[in-house]
C-alpha angles and dihedrals in degrees: 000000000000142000121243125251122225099171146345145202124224122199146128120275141159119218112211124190097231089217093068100122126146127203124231118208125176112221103234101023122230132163135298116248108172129005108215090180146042146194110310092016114150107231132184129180127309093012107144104241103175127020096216112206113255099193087104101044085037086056091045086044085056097047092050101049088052090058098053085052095057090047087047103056091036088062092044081045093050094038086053089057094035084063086049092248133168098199129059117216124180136217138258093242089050095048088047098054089041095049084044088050092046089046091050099044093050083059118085108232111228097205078073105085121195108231108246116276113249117205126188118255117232100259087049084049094048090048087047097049090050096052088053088056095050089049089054095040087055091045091064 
């Protein structure tokens, strides 16, 4: 048995189940550093969702390049024996890491906040200035 039909509308549509959600996941963690989405947001392909924090990568990045400064300048130092040399010189790769170093560390990094400064208040001051006073009185 059917129902009849007395009219009917044709037009384009997607049907879209509303549970399709996917889960992003980044392979070695880290911290978020900025959330360029929420909840509902239309996304496509190569959208920046999450800003992750670099100051650690950034600190492992620093470590490692010293390192490879240091083994660097150890191999010019033992070719330069090995040649049976008095004088070191280094190379252009090695002056260039090391002016770039020097350039980078005179530069304050701003990912690198002060804490706040806390000041007393005038009634913390005043205690604390009496109790310097008692210290010194019992001391005579």
């Amino acid at each position: 048995m059917t129902a009849p039909l007395h009219g009917a509308v044709v037009a384009n549509a997607i049907v879209k189940v509303e549970g399709n959600r996917k889960s992003v996941q980044h392979l070695d963690g880290g911290i978020i550093k900025e959330l360029r989405v929420k909840e509902g947001d239309r996304v496509t392909a190569g959208d920046v969702l999450i800003v992750l924090d670099d100051s650690q990568a950034r600190a492992e990045f620093d470590v490692l390049s010293q390192q490879y400064l240091v083994l660097r300048a150890t191999e010019e130092r033992l070719k330069t024996e090995l040649a049976g040399g008095s004088v070191l010189a280094m190379s252009a790769d090695i002056k260039a890491a090391l002016a770039h170093r020097r350039r980078r560390l005179a530069k304050p990094d701003p990912s690198i906040r002060k804490p706040p400064c806390r000041h007393r208040r005038p009634a913390q001051r005043d205690q604390g200035e009496d109790r310097a006073a008692r210290v010194a009185d019992n001391r005579r």
